[in-house]
VOGU-52261 format. One line per 8 residues: for each residue x, y, z of N, C-alpha, C, O, CB. Coordinates in steps of 0.2 Angstrom, whole numbers, plus 5000, padded with zeros to 4 digits. Glycine has a CB too. Example, Ala and Ser with C-alpha at 12.3 -4.5 7.8 and 13.67 -1.06 7.14 Angstrom:
% residues 2
5066,4972,5039,5062,4978,5039,5066,4984,5039,5071,4983,5042,5057,4978,5045 ~ 5064,4989,5035,5068,4995,5036,5064,5000,5039,5067,5006,5040,5070,4997,5029 $
% end
This chain:
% residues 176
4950,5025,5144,4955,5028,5139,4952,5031,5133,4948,5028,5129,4960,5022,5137 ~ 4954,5036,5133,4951,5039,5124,4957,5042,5120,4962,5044,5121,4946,5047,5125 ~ 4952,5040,5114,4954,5037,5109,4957,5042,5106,4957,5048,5108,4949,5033,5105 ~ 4962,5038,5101,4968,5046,5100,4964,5050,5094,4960,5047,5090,4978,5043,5097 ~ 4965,5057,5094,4964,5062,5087,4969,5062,5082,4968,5061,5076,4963,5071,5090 ~ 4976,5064,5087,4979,5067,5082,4985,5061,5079,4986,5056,5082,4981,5074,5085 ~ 4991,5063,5073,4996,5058,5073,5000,5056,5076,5003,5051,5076,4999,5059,5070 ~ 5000,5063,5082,5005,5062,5087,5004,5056,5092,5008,5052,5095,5006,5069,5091 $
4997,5056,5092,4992,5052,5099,4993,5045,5096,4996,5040,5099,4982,5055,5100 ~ 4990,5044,5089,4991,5037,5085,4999,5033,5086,5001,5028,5088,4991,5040,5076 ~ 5004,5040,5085,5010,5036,5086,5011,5034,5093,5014,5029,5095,5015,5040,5084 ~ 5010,5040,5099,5012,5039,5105,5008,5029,5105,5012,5024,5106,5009,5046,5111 ~ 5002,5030,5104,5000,5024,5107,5003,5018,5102,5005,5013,5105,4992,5023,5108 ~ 5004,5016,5096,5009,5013,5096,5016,5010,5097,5019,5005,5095,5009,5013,5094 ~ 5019,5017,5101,5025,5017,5103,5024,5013,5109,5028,5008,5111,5026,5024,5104 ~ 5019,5016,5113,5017,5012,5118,5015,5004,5122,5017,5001,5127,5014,5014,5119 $
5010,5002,5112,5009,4995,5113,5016,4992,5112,5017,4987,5115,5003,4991,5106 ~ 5021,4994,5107,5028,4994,5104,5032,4991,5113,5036,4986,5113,5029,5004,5101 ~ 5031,4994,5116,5035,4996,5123,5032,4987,5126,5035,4982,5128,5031,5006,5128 ~ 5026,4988,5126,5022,4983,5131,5023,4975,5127,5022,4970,5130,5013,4986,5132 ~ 5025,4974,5120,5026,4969,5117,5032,4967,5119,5034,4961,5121,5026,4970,5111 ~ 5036,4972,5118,5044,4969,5119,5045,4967,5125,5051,4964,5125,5048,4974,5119 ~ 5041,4967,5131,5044,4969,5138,5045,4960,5138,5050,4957,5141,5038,4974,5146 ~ 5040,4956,5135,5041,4949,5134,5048,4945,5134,5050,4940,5137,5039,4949,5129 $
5053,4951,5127,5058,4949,5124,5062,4949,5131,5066,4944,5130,5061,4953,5118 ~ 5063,4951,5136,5068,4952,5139,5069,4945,5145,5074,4945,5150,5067,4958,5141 ~ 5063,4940,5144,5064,4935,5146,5066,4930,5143,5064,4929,5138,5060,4935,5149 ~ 5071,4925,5146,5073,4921,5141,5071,4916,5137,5074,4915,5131,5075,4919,5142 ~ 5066,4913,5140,5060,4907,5136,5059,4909,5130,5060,4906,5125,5053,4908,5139 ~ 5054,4917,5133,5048,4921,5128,5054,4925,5121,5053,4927,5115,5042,4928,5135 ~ 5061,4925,5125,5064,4928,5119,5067,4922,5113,5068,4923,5106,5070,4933,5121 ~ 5069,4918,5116,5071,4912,5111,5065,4907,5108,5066,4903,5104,5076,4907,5116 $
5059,4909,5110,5053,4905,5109,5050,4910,5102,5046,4908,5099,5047,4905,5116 ~ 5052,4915,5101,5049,4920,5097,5056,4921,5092,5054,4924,5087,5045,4928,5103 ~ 5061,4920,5094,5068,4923,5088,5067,4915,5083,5068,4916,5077,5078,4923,5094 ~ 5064,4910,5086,5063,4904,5081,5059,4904,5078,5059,4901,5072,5063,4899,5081 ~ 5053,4906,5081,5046,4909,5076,5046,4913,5073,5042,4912,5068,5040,4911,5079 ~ 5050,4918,5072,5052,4922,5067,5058,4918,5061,5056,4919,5055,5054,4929,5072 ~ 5063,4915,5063,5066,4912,5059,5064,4908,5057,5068,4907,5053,5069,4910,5060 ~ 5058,4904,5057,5053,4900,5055,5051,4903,5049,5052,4901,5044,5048,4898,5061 $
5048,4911,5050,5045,4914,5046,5050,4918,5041,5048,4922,5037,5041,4918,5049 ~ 5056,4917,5041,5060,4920,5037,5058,4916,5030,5060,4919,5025,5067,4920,5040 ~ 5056,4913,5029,5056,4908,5025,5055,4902,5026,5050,4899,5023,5061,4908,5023 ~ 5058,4900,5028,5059,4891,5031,5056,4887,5032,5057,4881,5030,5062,4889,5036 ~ 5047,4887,5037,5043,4886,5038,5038,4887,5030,5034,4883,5029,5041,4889,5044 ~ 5039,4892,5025,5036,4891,5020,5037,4886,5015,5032,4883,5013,5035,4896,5017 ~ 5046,4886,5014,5048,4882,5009,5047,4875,5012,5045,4871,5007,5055,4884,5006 ~ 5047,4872,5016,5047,4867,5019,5039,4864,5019,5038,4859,5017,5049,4870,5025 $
5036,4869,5020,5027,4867,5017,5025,4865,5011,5022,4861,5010,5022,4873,5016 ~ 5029,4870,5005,5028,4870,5000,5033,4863,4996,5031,4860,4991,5029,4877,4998 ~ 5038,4862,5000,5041,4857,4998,5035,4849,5002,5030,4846,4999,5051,4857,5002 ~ 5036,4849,5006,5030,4845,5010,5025,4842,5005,5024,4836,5003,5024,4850,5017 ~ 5021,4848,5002,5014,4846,4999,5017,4844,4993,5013,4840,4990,5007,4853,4998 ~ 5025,4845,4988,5027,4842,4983,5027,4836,4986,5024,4831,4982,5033,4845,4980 ~ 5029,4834,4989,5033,4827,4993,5026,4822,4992,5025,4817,4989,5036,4828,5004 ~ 5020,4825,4998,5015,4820,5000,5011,4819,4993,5010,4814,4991,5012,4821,5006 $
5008,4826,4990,5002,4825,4985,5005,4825,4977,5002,4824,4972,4996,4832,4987 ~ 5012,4827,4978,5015,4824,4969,5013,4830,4968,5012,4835,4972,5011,4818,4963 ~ 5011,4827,4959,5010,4836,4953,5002,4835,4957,5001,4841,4955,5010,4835,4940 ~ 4998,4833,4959,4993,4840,4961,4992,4844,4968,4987,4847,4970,4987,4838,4962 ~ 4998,4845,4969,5001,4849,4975,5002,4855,4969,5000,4861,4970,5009,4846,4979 ~ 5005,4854,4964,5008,4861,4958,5006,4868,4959,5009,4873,4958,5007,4859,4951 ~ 4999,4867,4959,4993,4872,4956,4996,4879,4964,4999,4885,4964,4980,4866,4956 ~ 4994,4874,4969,4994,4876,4977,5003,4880,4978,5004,4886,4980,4994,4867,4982 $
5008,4876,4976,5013,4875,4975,5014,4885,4973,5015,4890,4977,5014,4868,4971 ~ 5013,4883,4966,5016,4889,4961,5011,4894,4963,5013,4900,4962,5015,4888,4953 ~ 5005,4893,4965,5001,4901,4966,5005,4902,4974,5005,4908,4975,4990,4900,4966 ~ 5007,4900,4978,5010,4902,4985,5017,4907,4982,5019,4912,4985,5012,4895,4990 ~ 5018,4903,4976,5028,4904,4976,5026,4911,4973,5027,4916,4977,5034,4898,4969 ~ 5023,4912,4968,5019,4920,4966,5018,4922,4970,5022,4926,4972,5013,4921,4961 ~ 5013,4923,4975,5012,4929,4979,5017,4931,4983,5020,4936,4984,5006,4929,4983 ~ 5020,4923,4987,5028,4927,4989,5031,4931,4987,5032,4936,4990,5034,4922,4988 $
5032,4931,4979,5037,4934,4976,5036,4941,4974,5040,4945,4974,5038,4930,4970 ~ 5026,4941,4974,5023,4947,4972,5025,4952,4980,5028,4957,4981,5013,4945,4971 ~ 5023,4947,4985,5023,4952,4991,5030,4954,4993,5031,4958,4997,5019,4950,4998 ~ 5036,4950,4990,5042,4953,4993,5043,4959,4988,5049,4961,4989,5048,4948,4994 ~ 5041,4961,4983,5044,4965,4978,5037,4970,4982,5040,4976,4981,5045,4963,4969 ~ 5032,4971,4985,5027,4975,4988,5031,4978,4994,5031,4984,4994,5022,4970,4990 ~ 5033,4974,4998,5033,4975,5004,5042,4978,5005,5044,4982,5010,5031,4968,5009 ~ 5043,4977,5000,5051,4980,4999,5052,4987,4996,5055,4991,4999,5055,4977,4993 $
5048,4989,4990,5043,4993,4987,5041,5001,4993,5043,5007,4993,5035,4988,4987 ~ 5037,4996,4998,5035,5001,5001,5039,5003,5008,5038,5008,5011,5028,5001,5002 ~ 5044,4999,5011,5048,5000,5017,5053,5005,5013,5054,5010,5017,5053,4993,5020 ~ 5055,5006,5006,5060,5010,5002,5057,5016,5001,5061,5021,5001,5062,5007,4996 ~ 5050,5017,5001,5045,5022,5000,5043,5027,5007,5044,5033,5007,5038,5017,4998 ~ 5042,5022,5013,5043,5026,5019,5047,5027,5023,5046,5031,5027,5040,5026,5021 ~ 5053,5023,5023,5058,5025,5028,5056,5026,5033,5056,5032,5035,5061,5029,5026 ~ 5052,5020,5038,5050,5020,5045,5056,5016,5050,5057,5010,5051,5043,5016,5044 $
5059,5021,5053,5065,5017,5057,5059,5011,5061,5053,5011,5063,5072,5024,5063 ~ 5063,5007,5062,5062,5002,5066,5062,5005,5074,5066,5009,5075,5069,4996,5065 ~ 5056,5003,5080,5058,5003,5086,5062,5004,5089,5063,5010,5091,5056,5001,5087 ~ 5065,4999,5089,5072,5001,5093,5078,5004,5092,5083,5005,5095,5075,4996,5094 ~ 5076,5006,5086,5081,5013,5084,5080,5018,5086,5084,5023,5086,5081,5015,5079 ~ 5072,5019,5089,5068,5025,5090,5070,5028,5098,5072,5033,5100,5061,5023,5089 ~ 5068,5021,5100,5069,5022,5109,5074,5013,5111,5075,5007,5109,5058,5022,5113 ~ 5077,5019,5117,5081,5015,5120,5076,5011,5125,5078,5007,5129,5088,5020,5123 $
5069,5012,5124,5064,5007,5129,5064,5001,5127,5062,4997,5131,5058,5009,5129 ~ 5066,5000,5120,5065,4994,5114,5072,4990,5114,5077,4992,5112,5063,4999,5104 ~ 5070,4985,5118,5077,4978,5116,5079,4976,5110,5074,4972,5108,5075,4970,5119 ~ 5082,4977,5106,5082,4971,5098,5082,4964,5101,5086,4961,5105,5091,4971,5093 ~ 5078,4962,5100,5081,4950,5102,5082,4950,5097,5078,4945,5097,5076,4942,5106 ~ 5084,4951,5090,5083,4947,5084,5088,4953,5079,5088,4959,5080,5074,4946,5083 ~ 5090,4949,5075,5093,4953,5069,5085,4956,5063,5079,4954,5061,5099,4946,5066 ~ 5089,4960,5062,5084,4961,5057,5087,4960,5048,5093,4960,5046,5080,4968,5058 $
5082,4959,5046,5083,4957,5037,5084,4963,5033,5089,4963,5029,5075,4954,5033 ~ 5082,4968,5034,5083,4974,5034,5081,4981,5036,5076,4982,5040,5083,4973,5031 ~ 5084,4987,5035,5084,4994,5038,5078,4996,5041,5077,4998,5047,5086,4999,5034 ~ 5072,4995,5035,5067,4999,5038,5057,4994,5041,5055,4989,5039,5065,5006,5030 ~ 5054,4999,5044,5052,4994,5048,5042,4992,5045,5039,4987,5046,5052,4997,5058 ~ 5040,4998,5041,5033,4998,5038,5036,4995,5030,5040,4997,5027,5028,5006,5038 ~ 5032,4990,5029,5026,4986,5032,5031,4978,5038,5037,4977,5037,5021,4982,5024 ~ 5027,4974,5041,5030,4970,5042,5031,4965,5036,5025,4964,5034,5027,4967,5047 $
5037,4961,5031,5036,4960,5028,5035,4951,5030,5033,4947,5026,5040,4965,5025 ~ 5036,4949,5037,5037,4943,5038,5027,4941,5041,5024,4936,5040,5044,4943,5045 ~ 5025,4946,5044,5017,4947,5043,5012,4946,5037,5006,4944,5037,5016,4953,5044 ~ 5016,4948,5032,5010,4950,5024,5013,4943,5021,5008,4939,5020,5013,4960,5017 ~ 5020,4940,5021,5019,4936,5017,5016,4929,5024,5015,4923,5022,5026,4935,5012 ~ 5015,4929,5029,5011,4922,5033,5005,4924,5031,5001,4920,5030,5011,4920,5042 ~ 5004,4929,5031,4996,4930,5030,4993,4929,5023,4988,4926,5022,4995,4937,5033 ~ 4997,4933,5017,4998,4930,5012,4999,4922,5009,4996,4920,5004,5001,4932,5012 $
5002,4919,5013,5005,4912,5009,4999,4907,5013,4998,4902,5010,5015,4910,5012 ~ 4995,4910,5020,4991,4905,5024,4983,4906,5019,4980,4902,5016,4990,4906,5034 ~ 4982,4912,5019,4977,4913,5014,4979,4909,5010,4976,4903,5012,4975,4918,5012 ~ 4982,4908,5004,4983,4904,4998,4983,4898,5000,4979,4895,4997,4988,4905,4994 ~ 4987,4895,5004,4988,4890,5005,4981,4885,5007,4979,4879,5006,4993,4891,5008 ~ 4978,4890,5011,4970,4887,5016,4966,4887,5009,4965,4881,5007,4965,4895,5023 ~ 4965,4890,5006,4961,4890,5000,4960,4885,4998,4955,4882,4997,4962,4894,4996 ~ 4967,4881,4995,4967,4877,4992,4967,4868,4998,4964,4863,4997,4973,4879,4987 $
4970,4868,5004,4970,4863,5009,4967,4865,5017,4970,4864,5022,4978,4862,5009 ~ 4961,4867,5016,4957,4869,5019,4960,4865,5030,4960,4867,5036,4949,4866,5015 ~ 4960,4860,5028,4964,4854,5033,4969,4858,5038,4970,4856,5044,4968,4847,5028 ~ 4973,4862,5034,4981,4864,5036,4979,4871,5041,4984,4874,5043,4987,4867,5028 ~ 4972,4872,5043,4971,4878,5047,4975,4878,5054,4978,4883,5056,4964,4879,5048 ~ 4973,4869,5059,4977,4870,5065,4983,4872,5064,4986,4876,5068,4978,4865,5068 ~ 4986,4870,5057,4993,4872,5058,4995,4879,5057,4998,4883,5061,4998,4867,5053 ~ 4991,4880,5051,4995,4888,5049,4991,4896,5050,4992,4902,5048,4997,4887,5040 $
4986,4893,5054,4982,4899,5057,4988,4901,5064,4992,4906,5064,4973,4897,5060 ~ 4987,4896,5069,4993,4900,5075,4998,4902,5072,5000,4907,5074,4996,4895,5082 ~ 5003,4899,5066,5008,4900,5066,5010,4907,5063,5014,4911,5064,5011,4894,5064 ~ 5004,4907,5058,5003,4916,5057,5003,4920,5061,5008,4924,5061,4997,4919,5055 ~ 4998,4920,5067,4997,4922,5072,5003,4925,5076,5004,4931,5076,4995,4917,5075 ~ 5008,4918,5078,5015,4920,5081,5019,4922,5078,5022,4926,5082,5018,4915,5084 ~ 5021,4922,5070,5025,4926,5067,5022,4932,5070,5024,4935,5075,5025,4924,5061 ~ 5016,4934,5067,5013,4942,5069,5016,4946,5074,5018,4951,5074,5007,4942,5071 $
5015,4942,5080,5016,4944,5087,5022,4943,5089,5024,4946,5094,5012,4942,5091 ~ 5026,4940,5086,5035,4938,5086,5039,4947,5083,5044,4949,5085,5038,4927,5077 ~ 5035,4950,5079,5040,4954,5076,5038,4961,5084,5042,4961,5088,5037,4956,5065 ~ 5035,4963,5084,5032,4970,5092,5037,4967,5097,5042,4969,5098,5021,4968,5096 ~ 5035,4959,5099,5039,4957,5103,5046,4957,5105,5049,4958,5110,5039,4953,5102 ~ 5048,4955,5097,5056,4957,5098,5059,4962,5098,5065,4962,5099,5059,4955,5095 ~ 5055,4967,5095,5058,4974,5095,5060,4977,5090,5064,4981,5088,5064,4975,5099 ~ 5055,4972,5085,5058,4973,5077,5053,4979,5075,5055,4984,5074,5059,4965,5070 $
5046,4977,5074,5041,4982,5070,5036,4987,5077,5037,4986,5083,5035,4975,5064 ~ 5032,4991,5073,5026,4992,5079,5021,4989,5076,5020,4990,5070,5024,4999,5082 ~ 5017,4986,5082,5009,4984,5079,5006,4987,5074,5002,4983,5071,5005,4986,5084 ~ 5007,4994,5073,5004,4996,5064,5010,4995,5060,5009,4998,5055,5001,5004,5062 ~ 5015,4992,5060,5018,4988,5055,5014,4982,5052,5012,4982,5046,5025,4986,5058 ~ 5013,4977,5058,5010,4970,5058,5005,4972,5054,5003,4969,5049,5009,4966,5065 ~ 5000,4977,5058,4992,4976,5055,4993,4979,5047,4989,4977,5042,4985,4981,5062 ~ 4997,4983,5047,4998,4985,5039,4999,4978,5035,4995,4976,5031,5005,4991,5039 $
5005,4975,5036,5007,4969,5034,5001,4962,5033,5002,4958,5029,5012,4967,5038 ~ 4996,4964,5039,4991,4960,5036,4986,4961,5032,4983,4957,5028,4990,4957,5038 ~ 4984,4966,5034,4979,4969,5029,4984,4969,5021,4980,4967,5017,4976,4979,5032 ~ 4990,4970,5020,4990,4971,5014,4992,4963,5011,4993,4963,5005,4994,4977,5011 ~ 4993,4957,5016,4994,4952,5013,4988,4949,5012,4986,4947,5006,4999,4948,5016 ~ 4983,4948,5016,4974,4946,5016,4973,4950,5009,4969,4947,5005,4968,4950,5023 ~ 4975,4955,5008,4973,4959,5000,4976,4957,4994,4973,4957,4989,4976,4967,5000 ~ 4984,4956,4995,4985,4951,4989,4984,4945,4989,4983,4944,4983,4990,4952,4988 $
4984,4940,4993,4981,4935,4993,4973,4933,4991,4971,4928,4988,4983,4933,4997 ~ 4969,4937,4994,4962,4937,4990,4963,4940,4983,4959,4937,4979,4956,4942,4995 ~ 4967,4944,4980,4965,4948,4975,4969,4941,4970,4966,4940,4965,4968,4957,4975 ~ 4975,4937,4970,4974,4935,4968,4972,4926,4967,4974,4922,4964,4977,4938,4968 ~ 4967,4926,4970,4962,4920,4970,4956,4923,4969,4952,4919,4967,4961,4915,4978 ~ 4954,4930,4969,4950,4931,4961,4952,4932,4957,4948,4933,4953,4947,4936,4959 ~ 4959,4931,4954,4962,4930,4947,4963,4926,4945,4966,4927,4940,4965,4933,4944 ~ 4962,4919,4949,4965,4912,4945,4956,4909,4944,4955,4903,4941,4972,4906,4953 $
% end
């Protein structure tokens, strides 16, 4: 297989990985197994963490606590920012090859915004509770691969989304 030159070739093959993600959703396991991992990621699985480490470790959970709740807050005004900026319809708007299994949050599809903040919120979070990797490395992981799957982002949505949540989460754990 060789490698693409031009935008057109870049997009066809995301279109393509786009196509081969989804084909998953159309089974019923793999679509209901991935519509809660993404609901997981809507939020729920974070606040839930972040409530968790208030619960078990008290005020020295705080520090962990409040630097997660900031970059959340940083990457949703980021990732909002720039979906408004490019207006990238969503897959399945594109092609009728693309199932929806999943509602979306909203219209447009760069960056994944459910990507940047797991990737985001696990960096911060690892930093400070090194221990929590079994848990919140896969669960990054499957968020990631929950958004292609369902028919919501294409794979350079995701990898956008994490490259720029690994960026804000490193950048700000050099500034604390």
């Amino acid at each position: 297989m060789r490698l693409p030159h031009s935008r057109a070739d870049w997009l066809a093959l995301d279109q393509h990985w786009t196509v081969q993600c989804n084909r998953a959703s159309r089974m019923q396991f793999w679509r209901g197994f991935f519509c809660r991992i993404s609901r997981l990621g809507d939020g729920v699985f974070w606040y839930a963490l972040m409530g968790g480490l208030l619960l078990v470790q008290g005020q020295a959970a705080l520090p962990a606590v409040l630097h997660m709740a900031a970059v959340g807050a940083i990457g949703l005004l980021l990732y909002k920012w720039l979906k408004r900026a490019t207006s990238r319809p969503r897959p399945f708007m594109r092609s009728a090859a693309i199932f929806r299994a999943y509602e979306v949050l909203d219209e447009y599809s760069f960056p994944s915004g459910h990507t940047l903040h797991a990737v985001s919120l696990s960096v911060v979070a690892l930093s400070y509770y090194p221990a929590l990797a079994g848990l919140l490395l896969p669960f990054t992981v499957l968020v990631a691969l929950s958004r292609p799957v369902l028919g919501l982002h294409y794979p350079s949505d995701v990898l956008a989304g994490a490259a720029l949540g690994a960026s804000l989460a490193g950048l700000s754990l050099l500034l604390i």
